[in-house]
N, C-alpha and C positions, 0 to 999 in steps of 0.2 A: 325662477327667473322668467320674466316675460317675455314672450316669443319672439316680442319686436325685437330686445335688446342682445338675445342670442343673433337674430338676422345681422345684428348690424356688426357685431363682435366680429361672425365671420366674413363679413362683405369686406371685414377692415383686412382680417391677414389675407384675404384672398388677394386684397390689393396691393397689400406688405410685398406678398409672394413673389405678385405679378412685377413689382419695381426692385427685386432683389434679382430677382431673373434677369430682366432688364443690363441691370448695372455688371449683375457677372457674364453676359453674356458681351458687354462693350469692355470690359477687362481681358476677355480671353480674346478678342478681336484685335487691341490694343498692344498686347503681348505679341501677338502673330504675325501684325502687319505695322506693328511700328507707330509714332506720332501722329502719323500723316495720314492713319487711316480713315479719321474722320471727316479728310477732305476730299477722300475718293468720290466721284460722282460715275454713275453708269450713262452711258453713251444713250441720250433716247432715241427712239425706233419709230417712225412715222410709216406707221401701218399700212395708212392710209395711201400713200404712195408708193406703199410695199419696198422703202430707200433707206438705208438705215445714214441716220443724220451725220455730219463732219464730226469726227473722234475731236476730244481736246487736248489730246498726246500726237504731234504730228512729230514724225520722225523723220530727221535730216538727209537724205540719202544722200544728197552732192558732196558728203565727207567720203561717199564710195569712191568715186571718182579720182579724189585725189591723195588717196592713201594707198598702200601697197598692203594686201591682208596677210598675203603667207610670208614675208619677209622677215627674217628673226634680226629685230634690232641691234643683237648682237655683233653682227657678221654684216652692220653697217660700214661701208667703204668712209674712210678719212679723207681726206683731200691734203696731203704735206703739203703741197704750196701755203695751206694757210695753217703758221703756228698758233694762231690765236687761238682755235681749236685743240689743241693739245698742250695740257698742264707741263708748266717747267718745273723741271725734277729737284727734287731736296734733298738727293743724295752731294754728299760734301766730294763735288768737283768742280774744277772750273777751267770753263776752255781758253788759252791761253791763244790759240793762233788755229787757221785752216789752209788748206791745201786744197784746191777745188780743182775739180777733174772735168771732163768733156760733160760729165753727169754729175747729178748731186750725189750718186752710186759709185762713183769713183776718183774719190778724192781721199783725203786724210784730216786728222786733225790731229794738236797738241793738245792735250788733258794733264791736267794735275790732281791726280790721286790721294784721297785722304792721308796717304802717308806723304805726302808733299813733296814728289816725284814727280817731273814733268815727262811724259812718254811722247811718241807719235805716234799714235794707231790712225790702219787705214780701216774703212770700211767693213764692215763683218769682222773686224777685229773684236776680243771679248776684253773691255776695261775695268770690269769687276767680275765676280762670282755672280753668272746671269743678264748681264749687262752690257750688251754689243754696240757696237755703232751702226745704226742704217743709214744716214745720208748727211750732206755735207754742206751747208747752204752758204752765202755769203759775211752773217752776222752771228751762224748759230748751226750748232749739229743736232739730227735729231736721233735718238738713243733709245733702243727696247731694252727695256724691265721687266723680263722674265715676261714677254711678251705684250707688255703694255708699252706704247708709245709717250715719250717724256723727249722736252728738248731744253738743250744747255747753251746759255749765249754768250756770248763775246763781254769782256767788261769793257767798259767806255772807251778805255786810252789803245786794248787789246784789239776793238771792233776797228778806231781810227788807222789803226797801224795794217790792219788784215785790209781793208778796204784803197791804201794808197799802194801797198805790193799786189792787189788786186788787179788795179787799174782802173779801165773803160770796160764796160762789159762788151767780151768778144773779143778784148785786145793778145789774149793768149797765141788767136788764130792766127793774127797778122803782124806779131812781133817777130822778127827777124829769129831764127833759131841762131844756139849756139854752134848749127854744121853748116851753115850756110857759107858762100865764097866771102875769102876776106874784103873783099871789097863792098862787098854788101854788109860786112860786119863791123866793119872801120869806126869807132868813133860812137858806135850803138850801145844802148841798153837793151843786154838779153835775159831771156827768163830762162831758168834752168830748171827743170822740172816741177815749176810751180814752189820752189823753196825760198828762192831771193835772186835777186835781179846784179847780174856783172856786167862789164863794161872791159872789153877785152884790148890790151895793154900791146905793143909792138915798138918792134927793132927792126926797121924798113919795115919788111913784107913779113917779118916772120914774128909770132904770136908769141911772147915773154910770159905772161900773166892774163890773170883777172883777178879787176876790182870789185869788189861787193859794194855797189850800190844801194841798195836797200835790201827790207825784207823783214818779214815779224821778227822781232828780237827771241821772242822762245822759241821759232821755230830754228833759226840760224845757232843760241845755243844749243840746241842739242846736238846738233854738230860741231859745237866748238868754236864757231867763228863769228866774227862780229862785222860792220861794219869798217869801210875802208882798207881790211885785211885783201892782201893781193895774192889768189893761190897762183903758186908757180909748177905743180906739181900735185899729182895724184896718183898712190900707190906706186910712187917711183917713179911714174913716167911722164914727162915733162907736158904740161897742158898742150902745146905745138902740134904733140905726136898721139893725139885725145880726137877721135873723131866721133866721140859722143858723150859726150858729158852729163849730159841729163840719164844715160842710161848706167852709169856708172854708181848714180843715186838712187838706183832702184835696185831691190833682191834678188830676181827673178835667175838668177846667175847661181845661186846657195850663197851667198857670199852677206855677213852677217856683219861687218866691219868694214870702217875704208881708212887711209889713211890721208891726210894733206899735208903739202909743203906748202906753208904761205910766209909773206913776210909782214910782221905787225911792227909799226912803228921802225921800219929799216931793221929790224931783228931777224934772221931766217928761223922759223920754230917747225916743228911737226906736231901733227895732232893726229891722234887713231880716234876714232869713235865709233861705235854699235849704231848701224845705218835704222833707220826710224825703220818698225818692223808693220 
């Protein structure tokens, strides 16, 4: 074979070689740094001015500024005032009426329980396995789920009805109580522990009854009474001789029962019922 033709045989794989090298070395590059490797460029160095030239990765710093780094998003603060923020619950209940207190922490509500049971719980009360009430707002309770924040709203006709025993907001402060002197009581709608509103009923000077004026419908059945019913009597002893009525609807006493004399439609009836717990 002629010497040329062997030169040129090996000049060829030398150059085989040389572009197999090549190709497996931009394969093993490819592998290691991804797609993008091939548009990596190196920052040039202007020697000459001994400065090395502007990077073309410039990094944001003013996101320092307005971000918090040790902060575990976690154990990020909620804001209740706004429910848009927290998903409403798909647990099968629904709130039938509220009881709103000095705070949204102390009030109550009426819930209907999948077994189709209307309760009053107050606040911190447990409404299911896991499932407490934390606060009490005007349209809507809001409820932890085994520590997850969910809230439950008013249906339409239930919201209408909670919002007119409601009032004005603030008007709880400056409605006449039910112990105030009869002459300041005369002829008035009072609020009774935030459950429904009477209208207290006399013989001259001396106090006969009261009317139930309004009030959520679920929250008034659960005690049994309805509109326009006139209680004349509680636990025996004639409303007259009642120097606190609203406290009479609350627990704080052990007392887990109450009972009413009212008259419905000129009927005189008694009713006992388990005080909303």
């Amino acid at each position: 074979m002629p010497a040329m033709l062997r030169f040129a045989i090996r000049l060829a794989e030398f150059l085989l070689l040389i572009a197999l090298t090549f190709v497996a070395a931009r394969l093993i590059w490819l592998v290691a740094f991804g797609a993008s490797a091939s548009d990596f460029e190196q920052d040039s160095l202007d020697r000459s001015a001994g400065t090395v030239a502007a990077s073309s990765y410039v990094a944001d710093m003013s996101r320092l500024r307005d971000a918090s780094l040790f902060t575990d998003p976690r154990t990020a603060a909620v804001d209740p005032a706004i429910p848009a923020e927290i998903p409403e619950t798909r647990l099968a209940l629904v709130l039938r009426g509220v009881r709103r207190g000095a705070t949204a922490e102390a009030g109550g509500a009426i819930i209907q329980t999948p077994d189709n049971r209307q309760r009053f719980f107050r606040v911190g009360a447990e409404i299911l396995d896991g499932v407490t009430l934390e606060a009490v707002l005007v349209d809507h309770v809001r409820i932890s789920r085994r520590g997850i924040a969910e809230v439950l709203y008013l249906r339409a006709e239930d919201a209408a009805a909670a919002r007119a025993a409601a009032g004005p907001a603030g008007s709880a402060s400056t409605a006449p109580s039910v112990n105030a002197p009869v002459a300041d009581r005369r002829g008035r709608v009072e609020d009774v522990a935030g459950l429904f509103q009477v209208r207290g009923l006399y013989s001259g000077e001396t106090l006969t009854g009261y009317r139930i004026e309004g009030g959520n419908d679920a929250m008034l059945s659960v005690l049994g009474l309805r509109v326009s019913d006139v209680v004349t009597a509680i636990e025996g002893r004639p409303v007259s001789a009642i120097e606190d009525l609203s406290g009479l609807l609350d627990r704080e006493d052990g007392r887990e029962s109450i009972q009413f004399s009212i008259s419905r439609g000129g009927l005189p009836l008694t009713i006992s019922r388990t005080l909303p717990q």
